[in-house]
N, C-alpha and C positions, 0 to 999 in steps of 0.2 A: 721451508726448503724451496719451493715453488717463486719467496719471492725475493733470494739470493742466487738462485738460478735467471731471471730476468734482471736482476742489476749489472752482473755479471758480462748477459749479452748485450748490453746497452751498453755498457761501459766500454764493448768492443768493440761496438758499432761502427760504423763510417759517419754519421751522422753527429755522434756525439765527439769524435775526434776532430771534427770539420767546427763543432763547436767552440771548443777549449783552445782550435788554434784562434779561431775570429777574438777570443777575450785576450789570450797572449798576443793579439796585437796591438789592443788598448795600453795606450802610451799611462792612463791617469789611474787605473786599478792600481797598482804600486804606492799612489803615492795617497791612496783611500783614508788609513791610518788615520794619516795628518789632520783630516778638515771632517772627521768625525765629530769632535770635539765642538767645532765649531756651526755643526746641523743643528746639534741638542741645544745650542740657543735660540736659533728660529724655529725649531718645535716649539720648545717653551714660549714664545711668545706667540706663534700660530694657535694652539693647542690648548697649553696648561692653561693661560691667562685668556686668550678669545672665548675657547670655547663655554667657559662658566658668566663669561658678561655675558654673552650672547642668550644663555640661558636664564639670567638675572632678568634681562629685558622681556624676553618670553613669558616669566613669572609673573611681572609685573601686569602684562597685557592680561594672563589665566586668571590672574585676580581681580582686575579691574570686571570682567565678563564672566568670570567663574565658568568658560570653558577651555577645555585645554585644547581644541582643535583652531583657538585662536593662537594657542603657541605654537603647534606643531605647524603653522601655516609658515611662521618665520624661520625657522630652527630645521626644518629639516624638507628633505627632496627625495626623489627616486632612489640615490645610491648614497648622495653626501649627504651623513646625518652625522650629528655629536657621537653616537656612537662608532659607527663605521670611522670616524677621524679618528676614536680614539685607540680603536681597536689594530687599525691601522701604524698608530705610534707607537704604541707597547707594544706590537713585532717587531718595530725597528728597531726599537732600543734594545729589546733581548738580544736582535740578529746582531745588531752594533757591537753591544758589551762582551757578545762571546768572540767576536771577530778579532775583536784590540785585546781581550786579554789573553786567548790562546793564540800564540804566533806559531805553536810546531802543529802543524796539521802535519794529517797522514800522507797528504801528497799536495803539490801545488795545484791539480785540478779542484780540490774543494773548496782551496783555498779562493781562486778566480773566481767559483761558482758564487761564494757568499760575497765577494766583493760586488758580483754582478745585480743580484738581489737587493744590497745596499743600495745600490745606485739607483736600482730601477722603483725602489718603494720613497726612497725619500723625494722625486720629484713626482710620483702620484700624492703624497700627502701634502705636499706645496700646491699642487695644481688645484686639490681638492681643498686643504686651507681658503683659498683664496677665492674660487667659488662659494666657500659658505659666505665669505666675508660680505662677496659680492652680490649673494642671493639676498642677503641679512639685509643691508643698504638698502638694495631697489626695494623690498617690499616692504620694508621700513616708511621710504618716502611713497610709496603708493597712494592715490587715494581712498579714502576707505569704500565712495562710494560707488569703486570698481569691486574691488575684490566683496562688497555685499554684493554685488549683483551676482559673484561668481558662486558665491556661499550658496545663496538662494535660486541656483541656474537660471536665472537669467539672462546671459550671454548666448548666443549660440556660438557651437561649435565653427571653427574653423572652417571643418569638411563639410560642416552643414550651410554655411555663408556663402561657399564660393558653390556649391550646389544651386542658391537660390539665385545667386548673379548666375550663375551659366544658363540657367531655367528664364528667367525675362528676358535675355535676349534670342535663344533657341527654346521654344516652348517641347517643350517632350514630357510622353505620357508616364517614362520609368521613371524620371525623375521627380517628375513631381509624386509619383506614387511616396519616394522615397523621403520627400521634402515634407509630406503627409505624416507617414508616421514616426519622425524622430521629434516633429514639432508637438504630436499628440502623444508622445511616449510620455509616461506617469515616473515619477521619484521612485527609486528606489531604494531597498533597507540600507543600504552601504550612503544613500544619499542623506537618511535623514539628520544625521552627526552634522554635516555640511549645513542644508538648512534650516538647525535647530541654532548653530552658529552665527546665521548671517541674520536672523532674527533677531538675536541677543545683540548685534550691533547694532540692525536699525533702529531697534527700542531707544538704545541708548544717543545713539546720532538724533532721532527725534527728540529725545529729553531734553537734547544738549543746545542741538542747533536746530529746530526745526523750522526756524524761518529759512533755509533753508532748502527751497524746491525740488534739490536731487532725491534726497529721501522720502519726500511725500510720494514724488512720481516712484520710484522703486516699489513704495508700500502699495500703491495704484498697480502697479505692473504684478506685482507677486498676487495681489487681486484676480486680478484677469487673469492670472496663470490657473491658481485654483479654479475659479470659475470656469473655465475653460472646458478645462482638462477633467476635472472631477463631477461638475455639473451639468456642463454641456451649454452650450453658446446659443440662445436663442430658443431654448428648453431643447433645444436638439436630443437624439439619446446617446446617449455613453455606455460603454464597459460597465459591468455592477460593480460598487467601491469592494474592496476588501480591507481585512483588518486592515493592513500596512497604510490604505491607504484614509482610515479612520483616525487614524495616530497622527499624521500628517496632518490634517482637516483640523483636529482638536488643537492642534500643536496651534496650526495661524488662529485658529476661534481664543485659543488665551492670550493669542500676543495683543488682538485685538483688545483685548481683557486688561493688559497692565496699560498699552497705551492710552486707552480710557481714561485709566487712573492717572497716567502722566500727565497728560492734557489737561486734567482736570487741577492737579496741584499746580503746573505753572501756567492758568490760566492762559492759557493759548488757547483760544477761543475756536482759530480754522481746523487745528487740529481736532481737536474733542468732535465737531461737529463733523468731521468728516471719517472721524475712527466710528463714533456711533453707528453713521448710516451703515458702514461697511460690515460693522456687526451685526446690522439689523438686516443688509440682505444676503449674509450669508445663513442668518436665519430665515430667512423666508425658503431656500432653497433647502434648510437642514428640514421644518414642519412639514413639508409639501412634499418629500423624495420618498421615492416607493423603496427603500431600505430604511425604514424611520428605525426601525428597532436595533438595527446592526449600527446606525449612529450614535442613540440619546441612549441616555442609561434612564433607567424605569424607574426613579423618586428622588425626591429630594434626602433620603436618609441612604442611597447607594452611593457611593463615592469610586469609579471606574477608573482609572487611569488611562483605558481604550477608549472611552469613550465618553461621546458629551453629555452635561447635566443642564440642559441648554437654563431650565426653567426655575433653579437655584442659581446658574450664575447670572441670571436677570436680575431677578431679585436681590443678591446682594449687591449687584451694582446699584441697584435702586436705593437700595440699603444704604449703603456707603455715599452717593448722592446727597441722601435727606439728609446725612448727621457732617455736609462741610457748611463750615459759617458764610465762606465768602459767594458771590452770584457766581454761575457759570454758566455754561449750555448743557440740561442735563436732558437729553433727552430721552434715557431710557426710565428715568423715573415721570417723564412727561408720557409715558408709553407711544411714542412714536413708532416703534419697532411693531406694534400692532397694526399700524395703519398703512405702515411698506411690506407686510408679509400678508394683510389682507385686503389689499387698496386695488380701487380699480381694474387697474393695468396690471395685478397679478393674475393670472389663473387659477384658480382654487381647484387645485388637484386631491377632492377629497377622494375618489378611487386607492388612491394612495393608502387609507386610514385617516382617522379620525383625531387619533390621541396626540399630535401634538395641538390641533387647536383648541382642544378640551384643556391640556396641557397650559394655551396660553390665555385660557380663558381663568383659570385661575389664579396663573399669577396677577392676571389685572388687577383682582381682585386684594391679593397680598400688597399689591404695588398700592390700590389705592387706600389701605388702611393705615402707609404710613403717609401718606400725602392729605389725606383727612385731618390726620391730627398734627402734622407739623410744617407743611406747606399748601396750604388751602389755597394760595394762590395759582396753585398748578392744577388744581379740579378742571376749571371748563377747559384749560389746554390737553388735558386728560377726555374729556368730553368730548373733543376737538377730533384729537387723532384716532377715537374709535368711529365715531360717526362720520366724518368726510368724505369716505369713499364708498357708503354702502350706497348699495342700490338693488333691485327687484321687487318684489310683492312678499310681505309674510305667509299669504296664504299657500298653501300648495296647490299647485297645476293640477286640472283635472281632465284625464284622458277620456277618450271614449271611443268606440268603433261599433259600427253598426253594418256589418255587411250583408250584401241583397242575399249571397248564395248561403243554401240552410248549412251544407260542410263544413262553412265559417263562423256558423253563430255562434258556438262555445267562445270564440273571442273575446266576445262581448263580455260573456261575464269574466275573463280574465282578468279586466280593464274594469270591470266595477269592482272585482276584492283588489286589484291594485290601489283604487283609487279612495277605498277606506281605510287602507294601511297608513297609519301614523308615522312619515321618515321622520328620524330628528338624527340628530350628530351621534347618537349612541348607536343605533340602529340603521345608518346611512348605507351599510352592505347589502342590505335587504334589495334596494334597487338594482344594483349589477345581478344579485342573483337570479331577480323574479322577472328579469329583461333574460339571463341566458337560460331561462326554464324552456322558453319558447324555443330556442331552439334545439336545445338537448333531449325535446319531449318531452319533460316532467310538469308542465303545463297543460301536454294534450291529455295524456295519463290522466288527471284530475278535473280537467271542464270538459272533454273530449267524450262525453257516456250518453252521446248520442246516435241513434243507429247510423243518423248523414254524416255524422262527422268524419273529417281530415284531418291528415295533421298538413302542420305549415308549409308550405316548400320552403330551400332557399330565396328566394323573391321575396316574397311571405312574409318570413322571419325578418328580413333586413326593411320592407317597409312597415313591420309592427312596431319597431325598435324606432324606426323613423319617425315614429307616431308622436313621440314626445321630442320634446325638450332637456335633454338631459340639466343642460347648465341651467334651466330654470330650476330644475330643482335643488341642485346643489345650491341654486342663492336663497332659495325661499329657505332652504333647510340652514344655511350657515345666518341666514337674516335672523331667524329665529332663535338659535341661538345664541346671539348677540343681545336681541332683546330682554332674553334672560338674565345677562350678564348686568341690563339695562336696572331690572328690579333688583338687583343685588348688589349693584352701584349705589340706587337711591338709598337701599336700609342701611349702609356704610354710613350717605350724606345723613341721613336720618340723626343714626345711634350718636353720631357725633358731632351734630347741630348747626351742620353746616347750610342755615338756610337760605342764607344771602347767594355763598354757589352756587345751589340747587336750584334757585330761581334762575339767575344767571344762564344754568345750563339749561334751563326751558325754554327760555327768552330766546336764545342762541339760534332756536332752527327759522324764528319768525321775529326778528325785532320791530317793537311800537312804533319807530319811527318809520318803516319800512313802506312803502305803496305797492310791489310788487310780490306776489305770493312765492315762497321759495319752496319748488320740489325736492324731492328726494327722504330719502329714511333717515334718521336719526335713532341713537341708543335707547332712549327713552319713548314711552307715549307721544305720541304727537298730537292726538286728540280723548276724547272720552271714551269714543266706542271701544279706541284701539286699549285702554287703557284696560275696562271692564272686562274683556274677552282676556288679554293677557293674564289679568288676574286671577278670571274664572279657569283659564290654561293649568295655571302652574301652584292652583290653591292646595294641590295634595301636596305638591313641596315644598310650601311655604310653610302648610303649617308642622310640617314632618321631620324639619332640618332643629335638631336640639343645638348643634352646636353652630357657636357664633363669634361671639367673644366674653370672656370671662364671665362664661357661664349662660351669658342673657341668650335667648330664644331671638331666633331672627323675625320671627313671625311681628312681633306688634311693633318694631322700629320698621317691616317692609310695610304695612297698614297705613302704619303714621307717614311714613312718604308717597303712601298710592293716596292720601286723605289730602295731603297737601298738593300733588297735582291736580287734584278734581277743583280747589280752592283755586289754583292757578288758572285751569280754564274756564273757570267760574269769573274770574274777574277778569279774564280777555273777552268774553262773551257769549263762551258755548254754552249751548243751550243744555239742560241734565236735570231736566223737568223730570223724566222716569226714566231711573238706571236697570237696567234687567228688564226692557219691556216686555219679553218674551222668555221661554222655553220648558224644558220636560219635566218630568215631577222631580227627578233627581237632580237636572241643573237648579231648579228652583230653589232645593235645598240647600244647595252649594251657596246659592246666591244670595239667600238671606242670611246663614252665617258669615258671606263676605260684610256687607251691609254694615250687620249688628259689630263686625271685628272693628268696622272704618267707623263707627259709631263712639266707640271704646279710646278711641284719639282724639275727640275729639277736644278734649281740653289741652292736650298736650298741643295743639296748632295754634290755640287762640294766643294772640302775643310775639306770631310769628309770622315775622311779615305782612301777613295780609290783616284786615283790619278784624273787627268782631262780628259786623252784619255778614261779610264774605262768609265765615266757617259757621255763623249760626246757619245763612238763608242754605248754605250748602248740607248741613246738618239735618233740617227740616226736608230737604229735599230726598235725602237718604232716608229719614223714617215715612215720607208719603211712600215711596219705592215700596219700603216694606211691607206696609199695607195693600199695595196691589199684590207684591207676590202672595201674599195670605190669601187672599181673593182668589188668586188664577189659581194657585195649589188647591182651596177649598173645589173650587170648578170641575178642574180635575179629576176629583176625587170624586165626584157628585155622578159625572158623565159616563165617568168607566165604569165599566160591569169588573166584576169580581172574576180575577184568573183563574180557571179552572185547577193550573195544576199547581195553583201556589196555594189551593184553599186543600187542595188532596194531600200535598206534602205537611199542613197542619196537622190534618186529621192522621197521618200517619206518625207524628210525632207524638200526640195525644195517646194515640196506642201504644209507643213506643213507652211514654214516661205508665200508662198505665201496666204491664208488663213487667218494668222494676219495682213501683210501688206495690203492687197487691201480693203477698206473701202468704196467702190465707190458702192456697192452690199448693201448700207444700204439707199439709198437716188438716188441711175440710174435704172432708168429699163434694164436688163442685161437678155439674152434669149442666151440660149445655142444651138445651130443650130451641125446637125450631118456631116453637109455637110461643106468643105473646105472654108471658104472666100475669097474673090478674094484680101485680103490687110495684108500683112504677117509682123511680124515685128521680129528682133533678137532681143531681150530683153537683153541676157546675151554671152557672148560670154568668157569664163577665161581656165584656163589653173592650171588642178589639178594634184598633187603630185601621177602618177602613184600608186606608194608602199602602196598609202592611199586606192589603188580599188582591190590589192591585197589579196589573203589568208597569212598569219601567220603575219599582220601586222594590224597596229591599224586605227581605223575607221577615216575616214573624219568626222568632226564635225562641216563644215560651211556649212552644206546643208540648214541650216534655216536661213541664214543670205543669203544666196544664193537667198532661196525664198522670203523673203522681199526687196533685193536690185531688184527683177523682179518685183517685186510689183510699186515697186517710181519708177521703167523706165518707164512702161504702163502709170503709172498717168502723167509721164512730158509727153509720148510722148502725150497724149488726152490734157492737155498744150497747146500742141504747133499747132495741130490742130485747136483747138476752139481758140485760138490767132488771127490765119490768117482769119478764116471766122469771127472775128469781128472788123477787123479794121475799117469796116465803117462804124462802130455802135455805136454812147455814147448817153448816157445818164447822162445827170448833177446827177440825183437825185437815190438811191439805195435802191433798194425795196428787203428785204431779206427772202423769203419764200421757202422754198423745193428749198435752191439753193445750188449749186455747187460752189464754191469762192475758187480764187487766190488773192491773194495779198500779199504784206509786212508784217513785223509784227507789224509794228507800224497801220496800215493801219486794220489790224484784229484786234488790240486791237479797236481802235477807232470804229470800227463795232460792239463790243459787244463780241467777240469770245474769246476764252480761249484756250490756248493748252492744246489739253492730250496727249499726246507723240511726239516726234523728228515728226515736220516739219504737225502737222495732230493739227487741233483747231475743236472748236464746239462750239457750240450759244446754250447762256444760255437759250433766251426763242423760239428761233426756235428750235423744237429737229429735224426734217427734213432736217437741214440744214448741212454741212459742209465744212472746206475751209482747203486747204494745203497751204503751203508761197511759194511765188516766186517772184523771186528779178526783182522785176518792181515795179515803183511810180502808177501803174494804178492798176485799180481792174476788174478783171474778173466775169463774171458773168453769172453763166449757168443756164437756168431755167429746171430742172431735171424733168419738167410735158410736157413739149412739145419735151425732147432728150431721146435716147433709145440708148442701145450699143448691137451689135451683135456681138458674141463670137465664134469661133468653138469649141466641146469641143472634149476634148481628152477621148475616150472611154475603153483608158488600165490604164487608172488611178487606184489608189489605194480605195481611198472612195468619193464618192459622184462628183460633176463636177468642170472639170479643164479643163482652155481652155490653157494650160503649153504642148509644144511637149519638150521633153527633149531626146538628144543622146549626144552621145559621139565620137569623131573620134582619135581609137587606132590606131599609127603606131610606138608604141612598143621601145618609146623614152623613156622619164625619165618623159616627163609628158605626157597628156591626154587633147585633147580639150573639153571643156564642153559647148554644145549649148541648149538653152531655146529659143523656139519661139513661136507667137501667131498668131493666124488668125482674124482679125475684121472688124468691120462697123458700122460706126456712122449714126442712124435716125435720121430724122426730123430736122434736123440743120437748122436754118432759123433765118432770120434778127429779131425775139424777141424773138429767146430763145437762143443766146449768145449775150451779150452788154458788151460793154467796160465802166467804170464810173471814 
């Protein structure tokens, strides 16, 4: 009702009469009819037929890129799109068809109205036809490599252009504020469709044409944008990335990824080498960022789509490198990419974390297992790019502070437990926290339990921090690391007999023909000493690591190339008269099983490489070695007195094992007397491994087998007692209540008895009762109501009573006699309470 009541008023309007006269004065409404007819053919040819080629070529372009945001680039604009055209002519034509075939309208105003609508749509759809046509053409002939740079914003903005020209010749502060943040403004999600597109072309423009320098510089410029903007320009700091902008990051890290492979098929040599690098320092910038985690996806068996697998798609590129036939530039299976993310001129931002250098210490490792066996001739280039740029000390830094005022002194010992803490790459947090202990207080808390002591000030705190060297340690800590990679290098060249390389990569840091001495660190040993202490370092994880390759133990392939560099600096001329000249009972140990390990190769070196006097004279020099350590351990052992409480913890284990063994305390009346017995026995009498009683060596661990074998001597000697006073005792018939029983085992089954442990039975329905075996056809039989055992006990015991004297008689041999004695007395022994049966 509401909206026949406003048609009504409109329709009597002044405005809309003022309308209908302005159309009754159009001379060509009248004659509309006529040149209908002849619109519907320039539709048809605007329309029916443009717009489907138009889309043919679109097609064409979505398939060649397999994106559609390459079609929609041609094909459609702000309002003029194929749809809007078409939607646009199928109103005409309905508005047309009702026009021409209904001629009686209800009055001649509606009739002018639809005339006026005809007129006014079919020159928007002409105007707009010819716009597509026109849009279609120019971006048709465009270059492509404008509109990549548009895909991949690249371009700036218009507003943003004539901004930076107003800004050079009038400097001002709002403007460049302004000029700041639209150049630092990040992609956004509506961006990425865009350049995920303009990628996809320049892949393909490199494939095609890459001699061609507009595209390389593009790939260069879309570089520096990332880098820029995500990175930060000169390690500068940035915004923290988020997801969106991890997706972007990964997005350019694969493009880099196929372009590799392009480069690499149509051997284009400037390309591949310069897709590499760009791969390799955007790795360096992914290992080193304090977001490692929200970048790299955590294994090679996760597969993210957000995020990178930096350390699987090395490796397959490495991968895919070794198995092409023809030469290229490969330089991620040359591991180059190691030597740009940790070469000189980087910063080693281990504060950051750890896990990607751990991360690419192993891929090295993967990388150089197939270059072992199927391009050996990339080892020492391999060797090349780990080694070139290290530099520092392996040792760690050592701190110290000594200040005059006593409130200071607990410092000092801060700085000696710092200074025995072991950093390595697993443990490298240790330093930031045990540097901000000092000024949080949890420092003074712990050395600070002195009555003079202070805590830190500000001052204080910031010149105790000042104390060290931070980056020295991070290099001694990643040198180290490295060097490990070093020995796990060589058992690779080892296992796979690569000893011509291996020499090669020794030779490398010092060549024969050389006059000049070359500094710096190298992967590998550089000399003996370094060589011996490395090995003594890392000997618990040499010999600990079971898996290797197909099955074999890494341990005697890493031997057999710690064997062959000692032959190497055996025939340069170092001197390795005595390996292991020095140290503690426990290194010593270590280092005569290194020794005897490097011993155990030695046939495997003869025939390689070096001649046969080299690996015999070096052979012999390795068993004189042994000899001395035998010597200096003997010394040792001679010198030290016996550790008090490592001789206490025996004697307490001796109690311990005597405690489970003697079972006689559950079924004899047993009385502990303070006073001596007049009947002694030596239980045990053995002969223990001095070095086991001394300080820096490892404990005896048979004190409780100690105690139990005292245990079964007491029982056989009370045996063999009760034997003699019953020989002239039998009994046919065997009465088994609260008794004591010897016998066989056949002889215990038959009685009822059951064993619960070596050599000790018990009766199922006498619980009073029990028997130990002994190899006799007779059965013993102690009635445990009429015998009593008297003990003396020992009152320096450890807990509760033991009738155990236990000494020891030092005279400073290799071993130690160990004596166990007891003192006793057997009651009430009498012709019926021991029988024979």
């Amino acid at each position: 009702m509401e909206i026949e009541v406003f048609v009504k008023l409109f329709s009597e309007s002044d405005l809309y009469r003022s309308f209908i006269s302005y159309l009754t004065s159009l001379s060509f409404l009248p004659e509309l009819t006529n040149v209908i007819s002849d619109t519907y053919t320039l539709i048809v040819g605007f329309v029916a037929i443009g717009i489907p080629l138009a889309i043919q070529i679109a097609g064409q372009v979505t398939e060649k890129y397999d994106n559609t945001l390459l079609a929609k680039r041609l094909t459609q604009g702000l309002f003029v799109t194929p749809v809007s055209l078409i939607i646009i002519s199928v109103l005409y034509i309905i508005l047309s068809m009702t026009f021409k075939l209904n001629t009686d309208f209800p009055s001649n105003d509606i009739k002018l109205l639809m005339s006026f609508l005809l007129c006014t749509l079919f020159p928007i759809i002409f105007i707009s036809a010819s716009w597509f046509y026109i849009r279609l053409y120019y971006r048709s002939i465009t270059e492509t490599e404008r509109y990549c740079k548009i895909f991949l914003k690249l371009e700036r903005p218009m507003l943003l252009t004539s901004l930076i020209t107003i800004n050079t010749k009038a400097k001002n502060q709002w403007i460049a504020k302004v000029i700041s943040h639209y150049e630092g403004k990040r992609l956004s999600k509506s961006n990425l469709t865009s350049v995920n597109a303009g990628l996809e072309v320049l892949i393909e423009q490199l494939k095609n044409k890459s001699w061609e320098s507009e595209f390389t510089e593009i790939l260069f410029a879309f570089h520096k944008k990332i880098n820029i903007d995500y990175f930060g320009k000169y390690n500068e700091t940035v915004n923290p990335l988020s997801s969106l902008d991890v997706k972007l990051i990964k997005m350019y890290w694969d493009t880099l990824n196929r372009i590799i492979r392009v480069s690499r098929e149509n051997e284009d040599a400037k390309l591949s080498f310069h897709s590499q690098r760009l791969l390799a320092s955007v790795l360096s910038q992914i290992v080193h960022h304090s977001q490692y985690d929200l970048l790299v996806a955590n294994s090679y068996n996760i597969t993210d789509d957000n995020k990178i697998n930096w350390s699987s798609d090395i490796y397959e590129i490495a991968r895919w490198q070794s198995n092409q036939s023809g030469k290229g530039i490969d330089l991620i299976i040359e591991c180059e990419w190691f030597r740009d993310i940790f070469g000189i001129t980087q910063k080693i931002q281990f504060k950051n974390g750890s896990e990607g250098v751990i991360s690419a210490g192993k891929t090295i490792i993967d990388v150089l297992y197939l270059v072992a066996n199927d391009h050996p001739s990339k080892i020492l280039k391999i060797y090349k790019n780990i080694s070139e740029n290290l530099h520092g000390e392996c040792g760690q830094p050592y701190c110290y502070s000594c200040p005059n005022d006593k409130s200071m002194r607990w410092i000092s010992k801060f700085w000696t437990d710092f200074n025995k803490t072991e950093f390595t790459i697993y443990n490298i947090g240790m330093i930031d926290d045990l540097l901000s202990s000092l000024s949080d207080g949890r420092a003074y808390a712990r050395y600070g339990n002195y009555p003079s002591s202070e805590p830190l000030t500000v001052i204080e705190v910031k010149n105790a921090r000042d104390a060290i060297d931070i980056d020295e340690f991070y290099e001694s800590i990643f040198l180290t690391f490295v060097k490990g990679i070093g020995w796990e290098f060589s058992a690779w060249l080892a296992f796979s007999k690569r000893w011509q390389e291996f020499y090669d990569c020794l030779e490398w840091k010092q060549p024969r023909e050389t006059t000049g001495s070359y500094i710096g660190e190298v992967m590998l040993a550089s000399h003996v000493v370094e060589l011996l202490e490395l090995i003594l370092k890392n000997y618990k994880v040499i010999t600990s690591r079971h898996r290797f390759h197909d099955r074999h133990e890494i341990a005697p392939y890493a031997f057999r190339a710690f064997l062959f560099q000692l032959c190497y600096f055996y025939e340069k001329g170092n001197s390795i008269s005595l390996l292991y000249p020095s140290g503690s009972i426990d290194d010593s140990k270590a280092q005569k099983e290194i020794l005897k390990k490097l011993l155990e190769q030695e046939k495997q070196i003869i025939g390689n490489i070096f001649s046969n006097k080299v690996v015999y004279s070096v052979g012999d020099e390795i068993r004189k070695s042994i000899v001395a350590i035998d010597l200096r351990m003997s010394s040792h052992e001679k010198s030290k007195p016996i550790a008090t409480d490592k001789w206490l913890t025996l004697k307490n284990e001796i109690e311990l094992g005597w405690n489970e063994g003697f079972k006689l305390s559950k079924i004899l009346s047993i009385d502990y007397k303070k006073q001596i017995l007049q009947k002694d026995l030596c239980l045990l009498k053995h002969k223990v491994n001095r070095k086991l009683l001394i300080e820096c060596s490892e404990q005896d661990r048979g004190g409780y087998y100690y105690g139990k074998s005292v245990a079964n001597n007491l029982i056989q000697e009370l045996y063999n007692r009760f034997i003699d006073i019953a020989k002239t005792r039998f009994k046919e018939s065997i009465v088994i209540d609260n008794s004591l029983v010897f016998a066989s085992k056949d002889k215990l089954k038959a009685l009822g008895f059951s064993g619960i442990e070596r050599g000790q039975w018990e009766h199922s329905q006498c619980a009073k009762s029990i028997a130990f075996t002994a190899n006799s056809e007779e059965v013993l039989i102690i009635d445990c109501n009429k015998v009593s055992l008297n003990l003396s006990s020992n009152t320096s015991s450890f807990e509760g009573e033991t009738p155990l004297f236990i000494h020891y008689n030092d005279t400073n041999e290799a071993k130690v006699d160990l004596f166990v004695y007891v003192y006793y007395d057997i009651l009430g022994v009498c012709d019926e309470a021991v029988t024979i049966a």
